[in-house]
N, C-alpha and C positions, 0 to 999 in steps of 0.2 A: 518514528511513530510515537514513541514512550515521550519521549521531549515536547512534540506536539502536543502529547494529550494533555500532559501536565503545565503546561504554561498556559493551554486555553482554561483548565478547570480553574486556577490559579487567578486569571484575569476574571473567570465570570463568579467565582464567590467573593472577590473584592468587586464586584458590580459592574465590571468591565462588558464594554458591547462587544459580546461572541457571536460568530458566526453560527448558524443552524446545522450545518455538514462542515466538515473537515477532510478533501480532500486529500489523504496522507500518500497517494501514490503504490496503493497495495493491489497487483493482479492476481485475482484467484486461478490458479492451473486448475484445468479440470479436464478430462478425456477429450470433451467436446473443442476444448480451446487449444489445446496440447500443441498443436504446430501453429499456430497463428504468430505470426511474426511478432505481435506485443509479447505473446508468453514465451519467445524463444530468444529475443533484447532482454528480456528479466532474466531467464536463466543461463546467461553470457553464450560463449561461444561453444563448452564442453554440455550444454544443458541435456542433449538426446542422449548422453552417453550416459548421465544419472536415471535415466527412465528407463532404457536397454536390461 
């Protein structure tokens, strides 16, 4: 995400055509989402055992 942001701000103050959103691949865990198969592929295969 850090490399992303910096090579997009880098292109758009040399005038380069930026995208308006930047897709970086980041899922927010949250109670509600907590077992949903995307949040449990993000936090690999030990993830329940860091919320236990």
């Amino acid at each position: 995400m850090g490399y992303l942001g910096v090579t997009t701000l880098v292109d758009h103050i040399q005038g380069g055509n930026t995208p308006t959103m930047v897709d970086t691949g980041v899922t927010l865990v949250t109670m509600a989402n907590i077992e949903s198969s995307e949040v449990q592929e993000a936090l690999g295969a030990n993830g329940n055992a860091a919320i236990q």
